[in-house]
C-alpha positions in Angstrom: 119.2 66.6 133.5 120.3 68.0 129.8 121.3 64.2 128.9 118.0 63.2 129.9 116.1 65.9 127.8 118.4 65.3 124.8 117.6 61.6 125.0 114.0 62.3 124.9 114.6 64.7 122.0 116.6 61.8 120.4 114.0 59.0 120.7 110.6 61.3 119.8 111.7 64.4 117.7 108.0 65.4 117.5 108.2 68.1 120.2 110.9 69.8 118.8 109.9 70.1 115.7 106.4 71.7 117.2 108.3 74.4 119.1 110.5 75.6 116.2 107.5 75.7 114.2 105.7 77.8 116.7 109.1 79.9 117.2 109.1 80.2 113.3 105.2 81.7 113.3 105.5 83.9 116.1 108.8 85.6 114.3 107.0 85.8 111.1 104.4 87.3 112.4 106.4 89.6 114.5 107.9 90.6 111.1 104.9 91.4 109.6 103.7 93.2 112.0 106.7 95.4 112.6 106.4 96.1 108.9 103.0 96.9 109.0 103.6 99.1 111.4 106.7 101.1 109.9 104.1 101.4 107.1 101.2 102.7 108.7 103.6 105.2 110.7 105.0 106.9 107.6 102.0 107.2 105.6 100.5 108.9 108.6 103.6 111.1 108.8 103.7 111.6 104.8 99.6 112.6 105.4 100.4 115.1 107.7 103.3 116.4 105.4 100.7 117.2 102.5 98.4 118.9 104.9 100.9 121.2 107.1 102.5 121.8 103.5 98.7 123.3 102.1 98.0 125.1 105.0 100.3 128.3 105.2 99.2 131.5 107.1 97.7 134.1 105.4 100.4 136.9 106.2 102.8 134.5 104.5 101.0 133.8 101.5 100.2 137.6 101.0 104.1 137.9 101.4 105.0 135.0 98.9 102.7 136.7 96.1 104.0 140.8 97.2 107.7 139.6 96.8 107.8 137.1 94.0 
């Protein structure tokens, strides 16, 4: 069966080529959206950072200006 296949890739290469560009595009786009998404995660998580940072309970900011 695998000689018959590779003598079919050997007399049209056409298909082949099609596959490995579709192969190619799905990875590249798999890529980009893994980036996209490390991204997005991070600048939610940096986001958060600046707003639990602002926020402080009151007893502890009346502390932080008592004791300096």
């Amino acid at each position: 069966m695998s000689t018959l296949l590779l003598s079919l890739t050997r007399e049209n290469p056409l298909p082949g080529l099609a596959v490995a560009s579709l192969n190619l595009v799905v990875a590249l786009s798999l890529v980009g959206l893994s980036l996209l998404l490390g991204a997005t995660i991070s600048l939610l998580a940096w986001m958060q950072a600046l707003v639990d940072r602002g926020v402080v309970p009151i007893r502890r900011a009346a502390e932080r200006r008592a004791n300096p």
